[in-house]
C-alpha positions in Angstrom: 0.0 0.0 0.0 1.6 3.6 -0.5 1.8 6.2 1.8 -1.2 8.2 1.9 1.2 11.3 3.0 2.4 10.8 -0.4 -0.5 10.5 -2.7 -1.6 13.8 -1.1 0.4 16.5 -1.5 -1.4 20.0 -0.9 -5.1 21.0 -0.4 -6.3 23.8 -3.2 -7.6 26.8 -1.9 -9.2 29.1 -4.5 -12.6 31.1 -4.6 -14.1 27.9 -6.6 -12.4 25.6 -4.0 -14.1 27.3 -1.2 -17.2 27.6 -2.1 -17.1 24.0 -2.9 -16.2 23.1 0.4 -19.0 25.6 2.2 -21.6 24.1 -0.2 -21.3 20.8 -1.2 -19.1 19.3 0.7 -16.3 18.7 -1.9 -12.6 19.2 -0.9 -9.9 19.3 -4.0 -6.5 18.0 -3.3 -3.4 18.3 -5.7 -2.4 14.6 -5.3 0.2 12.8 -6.7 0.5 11.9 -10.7 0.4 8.4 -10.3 -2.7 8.2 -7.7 -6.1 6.9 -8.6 -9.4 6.8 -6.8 -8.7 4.2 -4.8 -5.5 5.7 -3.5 -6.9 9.1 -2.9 -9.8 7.7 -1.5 -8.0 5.6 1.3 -5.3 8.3 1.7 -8.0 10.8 2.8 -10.6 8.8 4.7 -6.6 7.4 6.8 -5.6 10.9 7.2 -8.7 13.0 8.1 -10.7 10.4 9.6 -13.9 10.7 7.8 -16.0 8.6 5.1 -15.4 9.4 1.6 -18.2 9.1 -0.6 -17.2 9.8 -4.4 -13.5 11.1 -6.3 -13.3 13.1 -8.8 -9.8 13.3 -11.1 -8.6 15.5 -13.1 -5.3 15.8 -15.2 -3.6 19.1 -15.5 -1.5 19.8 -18.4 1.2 22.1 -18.2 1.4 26.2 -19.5 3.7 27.1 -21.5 6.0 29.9 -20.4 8.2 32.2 -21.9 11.2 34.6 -20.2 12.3 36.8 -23.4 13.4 34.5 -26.3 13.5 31.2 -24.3 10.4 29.1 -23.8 9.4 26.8 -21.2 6.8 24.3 -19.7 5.5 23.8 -16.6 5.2 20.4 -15.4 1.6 18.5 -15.6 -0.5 17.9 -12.2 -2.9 15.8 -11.4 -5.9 17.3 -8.7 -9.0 15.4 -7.1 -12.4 16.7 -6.1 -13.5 14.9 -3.2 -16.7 14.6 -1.4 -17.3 13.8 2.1 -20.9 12.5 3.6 -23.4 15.1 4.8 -22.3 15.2 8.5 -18.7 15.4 7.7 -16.5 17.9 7.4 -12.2 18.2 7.6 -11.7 20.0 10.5 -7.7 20.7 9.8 -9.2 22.6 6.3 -12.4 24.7 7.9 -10.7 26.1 10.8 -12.8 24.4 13.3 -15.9 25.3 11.9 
């Protein structure tokens, strides 16, 4: 089994994210490029304690980035959506609340 400490790397916290997480109950997660549900599901419901219900997955591709004449590309990510049941929340994300 792999570490769930590595299959989840950093929560996302945008505008989207947040309102997500107020609303429905959905948490996104930049998790690692090899992970699948199964992974992210066990690496979340092991770390937070709670009961996940579904995960989402998305692949990110890369920008590419240019500094004058020279031309780069950011690396591709991988990010999950994922929702917890209705009584549950991750304390460690909402502050307590």
């Amino acid at each position: 089994m792999k570490d769930p400490r590595r299959i989840i790397k950093h929560p996302i916290v945008t505008e989207k994210s947040l309102l997500d997480r107020d609303v429905k109950k959905r948490y996104t997660f930049a998790v690692a490029p090899d992970a699948n549900k199964n992974d992210v599901k066990h690496a979340i419901e092991s770390i937070f304690h709670v009961h996940v219900i579904g995960v989402n997955i998305m692949k990110i591709k890369g920008k590419v980035k240019r500094l004058g004449r020279f031309e780069g590309r950011r690396a591709d990510w991988k990010k999950a959506v994922v929702r917890l049941a209705a009584d549950e929340h991750i304390e460690e994300l909402t502050g307590g609340a």
